[in-house]
Backbone as CSV, one residue per row, in Angstrom:
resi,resn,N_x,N_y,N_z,CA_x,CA_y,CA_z,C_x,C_y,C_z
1,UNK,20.816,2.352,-1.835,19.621,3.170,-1.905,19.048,3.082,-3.310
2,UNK,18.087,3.211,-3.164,17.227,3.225,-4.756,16.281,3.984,-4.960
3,UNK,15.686,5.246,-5.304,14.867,6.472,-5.326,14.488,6.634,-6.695
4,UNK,15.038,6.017,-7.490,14.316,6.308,-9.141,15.191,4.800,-9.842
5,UNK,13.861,4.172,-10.296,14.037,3.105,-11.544,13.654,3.177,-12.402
6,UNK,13.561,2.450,-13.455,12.677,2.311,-14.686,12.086,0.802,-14.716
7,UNK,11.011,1.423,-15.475,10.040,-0.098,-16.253,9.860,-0.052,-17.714
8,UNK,10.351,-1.127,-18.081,10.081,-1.418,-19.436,9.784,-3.026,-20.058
9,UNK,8.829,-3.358,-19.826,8.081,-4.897,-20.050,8.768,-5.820,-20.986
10,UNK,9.220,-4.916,-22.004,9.636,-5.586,-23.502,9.986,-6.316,-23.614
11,UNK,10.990,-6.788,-22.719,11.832,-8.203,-22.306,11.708,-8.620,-21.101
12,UNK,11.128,-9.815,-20.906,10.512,-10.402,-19.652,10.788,-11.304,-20.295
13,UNK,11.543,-12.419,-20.389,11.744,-13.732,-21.152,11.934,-14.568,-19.776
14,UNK,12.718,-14.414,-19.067,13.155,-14.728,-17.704,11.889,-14.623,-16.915
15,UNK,11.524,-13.797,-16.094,10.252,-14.231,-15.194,9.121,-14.779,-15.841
16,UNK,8.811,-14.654,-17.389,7.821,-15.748,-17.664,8.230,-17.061,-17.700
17,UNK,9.273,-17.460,-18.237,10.008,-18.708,-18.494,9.861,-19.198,-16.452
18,UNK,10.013,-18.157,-15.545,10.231,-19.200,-13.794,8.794,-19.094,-13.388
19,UNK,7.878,-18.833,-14.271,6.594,-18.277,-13.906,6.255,-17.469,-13.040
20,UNK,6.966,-16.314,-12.601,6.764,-14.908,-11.963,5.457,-14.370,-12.388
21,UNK,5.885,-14.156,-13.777,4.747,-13.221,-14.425,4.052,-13.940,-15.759
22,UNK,2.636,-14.330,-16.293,2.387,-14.720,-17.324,2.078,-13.688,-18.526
23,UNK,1.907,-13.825,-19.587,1.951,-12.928,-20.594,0.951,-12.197,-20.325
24,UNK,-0.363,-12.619,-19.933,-1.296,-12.074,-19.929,-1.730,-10.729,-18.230
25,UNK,-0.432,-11.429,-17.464,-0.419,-10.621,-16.208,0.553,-9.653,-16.397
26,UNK,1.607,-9.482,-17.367,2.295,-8.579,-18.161,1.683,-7.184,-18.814
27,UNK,0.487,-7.278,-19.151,-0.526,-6.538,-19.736,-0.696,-5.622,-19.139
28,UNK,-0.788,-5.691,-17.769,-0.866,-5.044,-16.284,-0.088,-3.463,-16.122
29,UNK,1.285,-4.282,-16.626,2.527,-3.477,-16.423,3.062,-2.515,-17.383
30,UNK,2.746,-1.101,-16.510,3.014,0.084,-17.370,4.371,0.264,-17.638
31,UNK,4.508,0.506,-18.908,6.148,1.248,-18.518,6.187,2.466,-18.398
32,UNK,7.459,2.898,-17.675,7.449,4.075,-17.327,9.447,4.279,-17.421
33,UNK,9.682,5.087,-18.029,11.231,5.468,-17.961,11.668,5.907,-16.551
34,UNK,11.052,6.823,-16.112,11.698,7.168,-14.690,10.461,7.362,-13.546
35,UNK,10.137,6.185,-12.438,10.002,6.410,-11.544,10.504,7.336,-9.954
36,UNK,10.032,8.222,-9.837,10.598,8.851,-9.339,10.028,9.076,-7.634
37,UNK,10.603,7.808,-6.710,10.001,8.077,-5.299,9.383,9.023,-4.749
38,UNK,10.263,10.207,-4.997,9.632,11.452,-4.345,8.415,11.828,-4.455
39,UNK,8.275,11.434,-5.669,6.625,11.826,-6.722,5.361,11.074,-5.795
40,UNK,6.041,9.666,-4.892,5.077,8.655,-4.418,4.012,8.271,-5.309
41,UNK,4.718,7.455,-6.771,3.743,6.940,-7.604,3.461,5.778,-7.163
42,UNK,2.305,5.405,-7.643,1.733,3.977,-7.802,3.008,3.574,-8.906
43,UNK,3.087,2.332,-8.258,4.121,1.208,-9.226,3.417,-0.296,-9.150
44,UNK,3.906,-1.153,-10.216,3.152,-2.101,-10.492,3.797,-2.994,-9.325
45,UNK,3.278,-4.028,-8.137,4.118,-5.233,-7.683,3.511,-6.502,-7.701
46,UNK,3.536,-7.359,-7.315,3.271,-9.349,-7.194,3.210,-9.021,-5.936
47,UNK,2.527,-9.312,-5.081,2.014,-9.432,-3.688,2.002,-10.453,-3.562
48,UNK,2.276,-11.474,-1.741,1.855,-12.542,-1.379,0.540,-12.491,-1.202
49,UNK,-0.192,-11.360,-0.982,-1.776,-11.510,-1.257,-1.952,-11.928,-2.294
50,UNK,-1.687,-12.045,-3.344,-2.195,-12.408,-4.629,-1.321,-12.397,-5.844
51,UNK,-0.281,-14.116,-5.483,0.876,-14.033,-6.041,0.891,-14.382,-7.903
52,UNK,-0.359,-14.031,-8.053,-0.470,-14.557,-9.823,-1.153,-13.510,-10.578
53,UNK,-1.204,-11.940,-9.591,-1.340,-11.262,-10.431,-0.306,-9.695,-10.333
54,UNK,-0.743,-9.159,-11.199,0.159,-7.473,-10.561,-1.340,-6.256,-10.210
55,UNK,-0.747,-5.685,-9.443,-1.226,-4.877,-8.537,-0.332,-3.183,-8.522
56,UNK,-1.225,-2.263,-8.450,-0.864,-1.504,-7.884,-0.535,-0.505,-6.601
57,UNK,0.332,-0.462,-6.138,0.353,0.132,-4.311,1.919,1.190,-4.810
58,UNK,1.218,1.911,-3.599,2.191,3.722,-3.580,3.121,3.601,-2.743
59,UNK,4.378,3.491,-3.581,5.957,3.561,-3.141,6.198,4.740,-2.124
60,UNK,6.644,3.943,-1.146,6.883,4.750,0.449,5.642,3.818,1.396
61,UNK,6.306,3.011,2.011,5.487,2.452,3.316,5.313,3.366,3.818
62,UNK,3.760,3.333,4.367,2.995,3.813,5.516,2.350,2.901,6.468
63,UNK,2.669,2.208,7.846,2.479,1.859,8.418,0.591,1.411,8.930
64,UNK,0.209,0.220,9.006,-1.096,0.343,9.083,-1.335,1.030,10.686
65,UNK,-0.815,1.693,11.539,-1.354,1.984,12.390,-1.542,3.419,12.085
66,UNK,-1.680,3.711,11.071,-2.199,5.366,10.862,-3.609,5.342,9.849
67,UNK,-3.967,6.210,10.166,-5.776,6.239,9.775,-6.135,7.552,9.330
68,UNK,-5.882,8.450,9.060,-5.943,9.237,8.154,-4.844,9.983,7.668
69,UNK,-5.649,10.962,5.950,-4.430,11.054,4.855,-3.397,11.901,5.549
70,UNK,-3.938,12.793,6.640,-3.083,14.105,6.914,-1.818,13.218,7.862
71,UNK,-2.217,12.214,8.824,-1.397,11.430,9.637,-0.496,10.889,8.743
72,UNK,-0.879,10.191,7.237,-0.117,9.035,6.459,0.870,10.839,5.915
73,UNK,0.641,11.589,5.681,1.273,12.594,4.584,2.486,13.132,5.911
74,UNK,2.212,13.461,7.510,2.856,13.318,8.231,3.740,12.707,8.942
75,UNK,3.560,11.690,8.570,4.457,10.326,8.883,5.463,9.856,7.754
76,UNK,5.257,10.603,6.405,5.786,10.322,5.425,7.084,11.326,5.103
77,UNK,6.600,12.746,5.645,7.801,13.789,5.943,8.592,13.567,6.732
78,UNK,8.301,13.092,7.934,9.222,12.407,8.455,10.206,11.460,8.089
79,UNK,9.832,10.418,8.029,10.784,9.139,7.689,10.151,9.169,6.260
80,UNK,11.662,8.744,5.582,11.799,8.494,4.154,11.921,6.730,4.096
81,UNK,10.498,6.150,3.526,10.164,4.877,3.605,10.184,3.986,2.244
82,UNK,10.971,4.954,1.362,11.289,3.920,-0.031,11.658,3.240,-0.194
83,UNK,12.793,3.181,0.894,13.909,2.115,1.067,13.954,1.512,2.336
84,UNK,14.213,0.444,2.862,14.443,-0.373,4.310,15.640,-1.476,3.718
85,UNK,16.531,-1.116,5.469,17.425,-1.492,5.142,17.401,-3.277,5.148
86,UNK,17.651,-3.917,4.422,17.497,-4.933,4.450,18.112,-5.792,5.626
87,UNK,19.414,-5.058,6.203,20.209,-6.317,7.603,19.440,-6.073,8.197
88,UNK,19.005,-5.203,8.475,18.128,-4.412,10.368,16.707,-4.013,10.029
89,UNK,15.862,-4.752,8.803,14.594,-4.700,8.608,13.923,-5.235,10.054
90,UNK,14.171,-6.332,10.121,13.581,-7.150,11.068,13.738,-6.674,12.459
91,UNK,14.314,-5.682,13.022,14.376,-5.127,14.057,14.303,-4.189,14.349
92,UNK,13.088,-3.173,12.989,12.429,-2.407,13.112,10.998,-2.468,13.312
93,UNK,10.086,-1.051,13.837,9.210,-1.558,14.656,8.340,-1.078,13.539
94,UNK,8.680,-0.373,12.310,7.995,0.087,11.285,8.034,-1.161,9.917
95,UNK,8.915,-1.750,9.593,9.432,-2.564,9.095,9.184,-4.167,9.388
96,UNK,9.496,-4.834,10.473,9.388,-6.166,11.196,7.996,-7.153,10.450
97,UNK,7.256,-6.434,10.707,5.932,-7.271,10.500,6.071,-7.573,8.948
98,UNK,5.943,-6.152,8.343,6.023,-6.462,6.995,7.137,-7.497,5.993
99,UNK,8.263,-7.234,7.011,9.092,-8.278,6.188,8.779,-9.648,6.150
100,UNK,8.316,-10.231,7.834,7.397,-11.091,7.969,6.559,-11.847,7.269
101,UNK,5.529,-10.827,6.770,4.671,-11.639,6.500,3.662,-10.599,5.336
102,UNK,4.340,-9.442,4.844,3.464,-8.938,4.237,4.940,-8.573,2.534
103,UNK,5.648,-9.231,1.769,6.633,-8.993,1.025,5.798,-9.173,-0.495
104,UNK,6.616,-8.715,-1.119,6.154,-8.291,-2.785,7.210,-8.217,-3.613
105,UNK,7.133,-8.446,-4.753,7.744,-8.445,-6.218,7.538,-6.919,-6.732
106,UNK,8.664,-6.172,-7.177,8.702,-4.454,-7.475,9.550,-4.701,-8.918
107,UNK,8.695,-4.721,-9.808,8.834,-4.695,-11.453,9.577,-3.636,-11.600
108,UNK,11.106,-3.929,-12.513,11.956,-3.331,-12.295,12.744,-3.583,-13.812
109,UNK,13.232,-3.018,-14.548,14.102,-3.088,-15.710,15.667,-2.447,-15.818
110,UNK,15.478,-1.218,-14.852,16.863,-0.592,-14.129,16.707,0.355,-13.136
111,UNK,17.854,0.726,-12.704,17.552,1.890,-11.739,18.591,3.029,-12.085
112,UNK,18.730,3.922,-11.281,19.256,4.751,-11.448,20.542,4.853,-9.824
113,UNK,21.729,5.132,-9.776,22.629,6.108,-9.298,23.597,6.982,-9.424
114,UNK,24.416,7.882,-8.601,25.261,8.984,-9.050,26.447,8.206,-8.331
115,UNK,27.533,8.836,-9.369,28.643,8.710,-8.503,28.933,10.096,-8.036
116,UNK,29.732,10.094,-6.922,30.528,11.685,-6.822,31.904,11.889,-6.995
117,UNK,32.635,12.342,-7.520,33.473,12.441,-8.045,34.210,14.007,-8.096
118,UNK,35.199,14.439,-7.413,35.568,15.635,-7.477,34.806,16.953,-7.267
119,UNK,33.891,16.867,-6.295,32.186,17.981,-6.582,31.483,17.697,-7.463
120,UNK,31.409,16.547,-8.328,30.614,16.188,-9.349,29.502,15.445,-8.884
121,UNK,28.530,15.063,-9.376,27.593,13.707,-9.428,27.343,13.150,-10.517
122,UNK,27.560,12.163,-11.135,27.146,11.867,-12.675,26.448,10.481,-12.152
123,UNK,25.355,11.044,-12.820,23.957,9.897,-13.016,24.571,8.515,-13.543
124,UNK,24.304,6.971,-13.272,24.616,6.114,-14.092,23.147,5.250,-14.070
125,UNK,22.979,4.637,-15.041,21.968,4.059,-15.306,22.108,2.601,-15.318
126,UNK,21.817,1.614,-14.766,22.219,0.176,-14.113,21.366,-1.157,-14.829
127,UNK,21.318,-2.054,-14.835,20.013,-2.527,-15.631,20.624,-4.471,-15.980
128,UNK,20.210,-5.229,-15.620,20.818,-6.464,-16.054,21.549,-6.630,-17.142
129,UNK,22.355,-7.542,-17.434,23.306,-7.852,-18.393,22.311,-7.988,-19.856
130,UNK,21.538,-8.701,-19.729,20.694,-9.149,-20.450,19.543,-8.596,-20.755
131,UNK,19.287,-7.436,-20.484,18.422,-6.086,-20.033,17.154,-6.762,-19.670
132,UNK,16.802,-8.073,-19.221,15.700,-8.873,-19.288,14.964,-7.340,-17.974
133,UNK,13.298,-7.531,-17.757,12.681,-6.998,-16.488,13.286,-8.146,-15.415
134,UNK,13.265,-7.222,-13.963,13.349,-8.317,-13.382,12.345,-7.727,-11.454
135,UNK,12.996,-8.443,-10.587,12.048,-7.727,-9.124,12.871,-7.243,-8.468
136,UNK,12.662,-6.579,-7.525,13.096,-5.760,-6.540,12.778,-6.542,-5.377
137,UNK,13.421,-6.911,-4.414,12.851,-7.978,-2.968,11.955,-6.648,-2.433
138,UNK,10.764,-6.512,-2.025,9.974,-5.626,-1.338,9.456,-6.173,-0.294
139,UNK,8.462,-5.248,0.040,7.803,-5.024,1.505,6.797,-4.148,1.459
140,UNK,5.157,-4.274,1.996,4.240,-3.729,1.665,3.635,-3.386,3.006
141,UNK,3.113,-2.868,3.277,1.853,-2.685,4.497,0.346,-1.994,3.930
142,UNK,-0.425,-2.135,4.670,-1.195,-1.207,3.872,-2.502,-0.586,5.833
143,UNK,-2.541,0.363,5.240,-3.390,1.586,6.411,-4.673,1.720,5.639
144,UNK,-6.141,2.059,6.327,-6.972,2.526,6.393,-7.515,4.189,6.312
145,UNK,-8.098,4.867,5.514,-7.959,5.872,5.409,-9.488,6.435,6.320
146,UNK,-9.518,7.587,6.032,-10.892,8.035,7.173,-12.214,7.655,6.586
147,UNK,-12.137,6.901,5.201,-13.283,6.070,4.601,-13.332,5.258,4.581
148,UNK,-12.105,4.429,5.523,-12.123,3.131,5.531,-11.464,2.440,4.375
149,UNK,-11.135,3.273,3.484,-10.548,2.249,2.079,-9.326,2.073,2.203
150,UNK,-8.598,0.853,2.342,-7.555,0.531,2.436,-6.327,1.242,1.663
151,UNK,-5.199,1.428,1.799,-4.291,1.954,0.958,-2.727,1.301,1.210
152,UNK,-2.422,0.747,0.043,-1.434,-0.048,0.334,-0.524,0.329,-0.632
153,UNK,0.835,0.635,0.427,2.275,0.925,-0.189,3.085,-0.416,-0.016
154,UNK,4.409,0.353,-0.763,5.488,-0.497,-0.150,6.990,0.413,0.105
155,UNK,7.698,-0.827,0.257,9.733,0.017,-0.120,10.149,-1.377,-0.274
156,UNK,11.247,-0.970,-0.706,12.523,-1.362,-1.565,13.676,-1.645,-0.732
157,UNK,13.935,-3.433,-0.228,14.486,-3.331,0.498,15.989,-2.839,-0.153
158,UNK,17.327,-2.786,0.607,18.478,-2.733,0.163,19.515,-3.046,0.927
159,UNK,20.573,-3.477,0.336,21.853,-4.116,0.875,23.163,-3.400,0.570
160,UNK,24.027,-4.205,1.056,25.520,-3.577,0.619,25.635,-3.500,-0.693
161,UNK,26.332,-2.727,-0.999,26.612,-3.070,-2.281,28.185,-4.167,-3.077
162,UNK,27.392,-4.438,-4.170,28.522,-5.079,-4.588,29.751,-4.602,-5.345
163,UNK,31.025,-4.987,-6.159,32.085,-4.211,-6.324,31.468,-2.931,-7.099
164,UNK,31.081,-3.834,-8.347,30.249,-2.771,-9.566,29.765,-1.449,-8.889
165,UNK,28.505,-1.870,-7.978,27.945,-0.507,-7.355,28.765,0.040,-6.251
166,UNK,29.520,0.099,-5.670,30.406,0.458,-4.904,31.268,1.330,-5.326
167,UNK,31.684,1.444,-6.917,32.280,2.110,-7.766,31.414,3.349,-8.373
168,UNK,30.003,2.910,-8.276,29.087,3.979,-9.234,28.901,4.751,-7.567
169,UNK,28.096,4.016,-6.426,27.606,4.491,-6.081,28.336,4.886,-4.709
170,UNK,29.470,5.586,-4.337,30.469,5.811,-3.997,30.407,6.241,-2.655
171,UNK,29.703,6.761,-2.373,29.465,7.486,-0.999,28.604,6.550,-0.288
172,UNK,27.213,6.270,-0.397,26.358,5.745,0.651,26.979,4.011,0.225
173,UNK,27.453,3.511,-0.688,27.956,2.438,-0.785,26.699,1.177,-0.976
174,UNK,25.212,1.506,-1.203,24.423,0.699,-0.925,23.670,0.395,-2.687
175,UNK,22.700,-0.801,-2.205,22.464,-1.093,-4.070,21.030,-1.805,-3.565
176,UNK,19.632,-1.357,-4.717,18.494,-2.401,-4.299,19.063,-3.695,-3.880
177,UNK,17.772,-4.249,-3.389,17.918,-6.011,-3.231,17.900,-6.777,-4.896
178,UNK,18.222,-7.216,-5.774,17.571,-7.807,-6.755,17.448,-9.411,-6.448
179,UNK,16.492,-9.717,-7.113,16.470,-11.049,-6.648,16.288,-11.709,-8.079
180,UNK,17.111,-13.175,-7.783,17.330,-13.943,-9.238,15.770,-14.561,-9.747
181,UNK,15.825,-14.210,-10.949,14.272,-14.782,-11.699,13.696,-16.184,-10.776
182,UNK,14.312,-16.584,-10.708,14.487,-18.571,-10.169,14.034,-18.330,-8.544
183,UNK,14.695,-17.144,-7.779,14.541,-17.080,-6.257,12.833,-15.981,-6.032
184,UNK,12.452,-15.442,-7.654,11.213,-14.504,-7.260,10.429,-15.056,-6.218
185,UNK,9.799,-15.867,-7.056,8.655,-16.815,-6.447,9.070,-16.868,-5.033
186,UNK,9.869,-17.439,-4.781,9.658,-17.831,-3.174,10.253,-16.930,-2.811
187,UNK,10.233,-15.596,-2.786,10.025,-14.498,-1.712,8.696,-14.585,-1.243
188,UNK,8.064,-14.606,-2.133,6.547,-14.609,-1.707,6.125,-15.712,-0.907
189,UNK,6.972,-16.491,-0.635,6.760,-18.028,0.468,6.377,-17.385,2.071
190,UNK,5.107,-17.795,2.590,4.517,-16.767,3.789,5.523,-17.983,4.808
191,UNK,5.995,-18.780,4.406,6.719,-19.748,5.367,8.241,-19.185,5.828
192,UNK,8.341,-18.176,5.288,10.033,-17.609,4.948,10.618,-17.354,6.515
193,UNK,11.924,-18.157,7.137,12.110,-17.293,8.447,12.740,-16.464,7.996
194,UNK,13.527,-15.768,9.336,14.828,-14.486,8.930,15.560,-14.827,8.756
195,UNK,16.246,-16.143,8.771,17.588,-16.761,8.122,17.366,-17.144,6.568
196,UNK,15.987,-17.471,6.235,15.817,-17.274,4.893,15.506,-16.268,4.173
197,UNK,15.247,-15.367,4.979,15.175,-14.130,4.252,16.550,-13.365,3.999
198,UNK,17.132,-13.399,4.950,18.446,-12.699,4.853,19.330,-13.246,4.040
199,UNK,19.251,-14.814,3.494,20.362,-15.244,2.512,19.093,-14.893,1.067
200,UNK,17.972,-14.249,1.105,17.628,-14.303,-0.358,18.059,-12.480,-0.608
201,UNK,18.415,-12.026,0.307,18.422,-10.415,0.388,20.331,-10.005,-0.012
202,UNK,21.053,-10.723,-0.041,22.625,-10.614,-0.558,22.534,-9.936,-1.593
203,UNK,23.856,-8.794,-2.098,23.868,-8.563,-3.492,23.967,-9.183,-4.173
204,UNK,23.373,-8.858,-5.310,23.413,-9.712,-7.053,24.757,-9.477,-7.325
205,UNK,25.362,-10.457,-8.002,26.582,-9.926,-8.288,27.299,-9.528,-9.030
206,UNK,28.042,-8.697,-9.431,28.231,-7.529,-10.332,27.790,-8.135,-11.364
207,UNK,28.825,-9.116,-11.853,28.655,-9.691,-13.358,27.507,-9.761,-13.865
208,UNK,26.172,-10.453,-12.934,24.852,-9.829,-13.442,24.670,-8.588,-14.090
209,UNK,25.225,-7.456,-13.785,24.502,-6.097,-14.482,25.476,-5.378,-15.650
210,UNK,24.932,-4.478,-15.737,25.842,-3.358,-16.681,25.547,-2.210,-16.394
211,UNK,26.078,-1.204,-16.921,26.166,0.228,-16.206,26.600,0.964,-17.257
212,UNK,26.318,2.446,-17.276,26.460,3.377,-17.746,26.177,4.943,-17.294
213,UNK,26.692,5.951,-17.342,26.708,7.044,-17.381,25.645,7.213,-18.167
214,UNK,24.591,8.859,-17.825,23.660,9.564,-18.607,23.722,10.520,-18.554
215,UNK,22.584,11.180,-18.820,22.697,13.011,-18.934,22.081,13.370,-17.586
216,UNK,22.085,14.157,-16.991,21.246,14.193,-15.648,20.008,14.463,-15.890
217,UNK,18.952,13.955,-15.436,17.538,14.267,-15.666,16.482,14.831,-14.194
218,UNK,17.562,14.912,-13.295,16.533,15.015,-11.997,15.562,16.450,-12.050
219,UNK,16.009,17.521,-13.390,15.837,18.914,-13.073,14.956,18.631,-14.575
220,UNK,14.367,17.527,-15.604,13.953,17.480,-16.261,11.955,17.760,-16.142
221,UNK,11.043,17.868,-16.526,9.711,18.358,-16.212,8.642,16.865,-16.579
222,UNK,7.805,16.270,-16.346,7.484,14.627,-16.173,7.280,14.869,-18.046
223,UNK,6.985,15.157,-18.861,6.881,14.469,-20.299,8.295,14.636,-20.826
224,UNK,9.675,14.935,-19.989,10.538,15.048,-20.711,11.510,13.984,-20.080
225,UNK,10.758,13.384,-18.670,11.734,12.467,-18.055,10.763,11.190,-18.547
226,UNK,10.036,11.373,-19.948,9.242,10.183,-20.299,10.194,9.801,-21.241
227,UNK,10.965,10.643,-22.007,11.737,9.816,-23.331,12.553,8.798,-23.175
228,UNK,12.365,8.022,-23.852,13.767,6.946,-23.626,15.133,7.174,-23.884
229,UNK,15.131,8.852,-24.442,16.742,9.397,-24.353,17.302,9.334,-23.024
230,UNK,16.548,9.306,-22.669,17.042,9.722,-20.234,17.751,8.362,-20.278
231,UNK,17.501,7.374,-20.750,18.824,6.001,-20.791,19.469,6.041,-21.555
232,UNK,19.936,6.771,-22.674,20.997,6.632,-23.706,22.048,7.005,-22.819
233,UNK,23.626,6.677,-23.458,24.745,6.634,-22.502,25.039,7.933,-23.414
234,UNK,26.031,8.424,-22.400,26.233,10.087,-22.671,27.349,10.318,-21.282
235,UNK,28.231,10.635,-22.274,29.625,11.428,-21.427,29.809,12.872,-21.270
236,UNK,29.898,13.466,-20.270,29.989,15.193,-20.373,31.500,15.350,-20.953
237,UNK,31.092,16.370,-22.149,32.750,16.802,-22.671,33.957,17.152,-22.308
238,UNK,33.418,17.200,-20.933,35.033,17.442,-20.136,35.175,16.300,-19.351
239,UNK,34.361,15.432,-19.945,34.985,14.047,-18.828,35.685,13.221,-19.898
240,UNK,35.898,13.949,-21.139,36.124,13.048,-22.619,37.426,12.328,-22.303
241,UNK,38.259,13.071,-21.718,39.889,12.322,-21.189,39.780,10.967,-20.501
242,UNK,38.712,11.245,-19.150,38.708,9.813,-18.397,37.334,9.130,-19.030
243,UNK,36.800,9.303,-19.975,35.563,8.252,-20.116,36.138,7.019,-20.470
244,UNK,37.228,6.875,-20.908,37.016,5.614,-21.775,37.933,5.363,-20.311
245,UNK,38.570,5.254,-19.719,39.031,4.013,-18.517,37.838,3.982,-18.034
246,UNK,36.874,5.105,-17.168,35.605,5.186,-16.636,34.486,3.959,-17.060
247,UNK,34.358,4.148,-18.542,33.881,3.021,-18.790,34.044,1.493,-19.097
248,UNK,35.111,1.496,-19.170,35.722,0.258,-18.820,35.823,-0.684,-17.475
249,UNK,36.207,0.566,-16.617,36.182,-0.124,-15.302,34.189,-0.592,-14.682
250,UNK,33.647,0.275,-15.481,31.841,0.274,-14.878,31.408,-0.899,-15.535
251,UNK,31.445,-0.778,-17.053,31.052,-2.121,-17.672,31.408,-3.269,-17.295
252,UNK,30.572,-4.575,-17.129,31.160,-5.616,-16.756,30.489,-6.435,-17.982
């Protein structure tokens, strides 16, 4: 599952170097410390509509067969559309098309999960080895509103997780899709079947990332979940006994 990431442009060395993103389509891309699904912000993505630039569309698919805001805001309480599961995308009736033939690039620098631990939850903060930006494998649709102006979301597909996240993220056991700088681009291939989609949708594997513990920020107010303290690593004082195996075993 994935419900809050971060963006931070600074290091993009990697998708400019496979030509994902050019410097000047970088410009585009806001950063933001904590995206927060629930909020249903606009986030920056690479669309197969228009794979050479970035775009903005509102995290949580809404299906184009709905036509106005009160239907899209109803359909959205319902099903929680941030995430689709990546094995059984394709054999959903909300999902299917879009994986198909409507997929996107979701500008990404880290994300966020909890572990649980004894009645606990402690936040960890996730992010490539190399802290380079990188994508999220997505999925977009976009609906018509009662003015006719198009409105286009997406979600975040996701998979099993791998050892690393399996350890942080303990209970639901699941981790975004990430996809390697080199494999971006051809997500966006409108030629893609489901056997190629499903081997570009596997977890990344651990050794790719790094991890850390933070302070919890979910109860923080939006100019205070803007600081870049919300990623500094931070142990609670009564976890001072097990942090250091804790972090040993998370770091890779």
């Amino acid at each position: 599952m994935c419900f809050y990431y971060s963006i931070n442009k600074g290091k993009a060395d990697t998708l400019k170097k496979e030509g994902v993103i050019s410097p000047k389509t970088l410009e585009k891309v806001h950063n933001r410390v904590v995206m927060n699904g629930f909020e249903r912000p606009l986030a920056p993505v690479i669309s197969n509509l228009n794979p050479q630039d970035v775009e903005y569309y509102r995290w949580g698919l809404v299906p184009n067969t709905i036509s106005t805001t009160s239907d899209a805001d109803s359909f959205l309480k319902q099903y929680n559309t941030l995430n689709a599961k990546g094995e059984t995308a394709y054999k959903s009736k909300i999902y299917n098309y879009p994986l198909m033939h409507n997929r996107c690039l979701v500008m990404a620098s880290g994300f966020f999960e909890w572990q649980h631990t004894k009645g606990r939850k402690t936040p960890y903060y996730i992010s490539l080895y190399d802290g380079n930006l990188f994508t999220f494998a997505g999925i977009w649709d976009s609906w018509r509103d009662e003015y006719n102006a198009p409105q286009f979301t997406f979600s975040i597909l996701t998979t099993p997780a791998n050892e690393l996240l399996a350890k942080i993220h303990n209970t639901k056991k699941r981790m975004p899709a990430i996809l390697h700088a080199s494999m971006a681009k051809e997500w966006l291939n409108p030629n893609l079947k489901v056997k190629d989609i499903k081997e570009m949708i596997e977890p990344i594997e651990s050794n790719a990332l790094k991890a850390h513990t933070i302070k919890p920020f979910l109860n923080l107010n939006q100019q205070q979940a803007s600081f870049e303290s919300v990623l500094e690593p931070f142990t609670a004082p009564d976890d001072s006994k097990s942090a250091g195996n804790n972090q040993l075993s998370i770091n890779w």
